[in-house]
N, C-alpha and C positions, 0 to 999 in steps of 0.2 A: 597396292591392290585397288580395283576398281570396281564400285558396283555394278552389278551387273540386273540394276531395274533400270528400267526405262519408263521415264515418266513425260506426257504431255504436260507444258509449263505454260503461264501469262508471261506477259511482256517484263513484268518483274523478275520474275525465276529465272537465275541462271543456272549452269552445271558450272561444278567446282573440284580442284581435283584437293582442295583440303578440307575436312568435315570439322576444320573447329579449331578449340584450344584443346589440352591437356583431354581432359575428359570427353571427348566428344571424339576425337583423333583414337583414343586411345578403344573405346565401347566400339567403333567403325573396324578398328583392326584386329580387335578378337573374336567380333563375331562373322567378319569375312573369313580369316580365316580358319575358323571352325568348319563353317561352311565347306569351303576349299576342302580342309585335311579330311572332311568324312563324306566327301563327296557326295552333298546332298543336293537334289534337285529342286533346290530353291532359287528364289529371287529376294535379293536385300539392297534396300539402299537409305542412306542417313537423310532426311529433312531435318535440316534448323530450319527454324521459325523462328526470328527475332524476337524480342519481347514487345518490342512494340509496333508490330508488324498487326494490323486491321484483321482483328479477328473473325469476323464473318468471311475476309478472304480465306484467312490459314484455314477456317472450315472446311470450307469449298474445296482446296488444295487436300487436307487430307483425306475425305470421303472420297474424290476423287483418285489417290494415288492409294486408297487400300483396295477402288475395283478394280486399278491396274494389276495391283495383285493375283487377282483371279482368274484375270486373260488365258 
């Protein structure tokens, strides 16, 4: 399954078609397809954020992609 948000990204951000290890793969695929099976009209999509990834950026990045939410 694929998410299905669309986010504006920097030159760092890529899209990826795997959300991770074990747990990260696995939280991406139940609640997509929750989604799916109850046919809800939302938008979901997984951000990692490294851990050591410049936190004033991942800020910016997340306030940013929860107004995409709201589109």
């Amino acid at each position: 399954m694929a998410s299905n948000l669309k986010l504006d990204r920097d030159r760092q951000a890529r899209f990826s078609t795997d959300a991770g290890d074990y747990v990260c793969n696995y939280s991406m695929y139940v609640i997509l397809d929750y989604v799916k099976r109850h046919h809800l009209p939302t938008r979901f999509g997984f951000v990692h954020i490294p851990h050591d990834y410049n936190l004033a950026k991942a800020k910016r990045f997340l306030l940013s992609a929860t107004k995409a939410i709201y589109r």
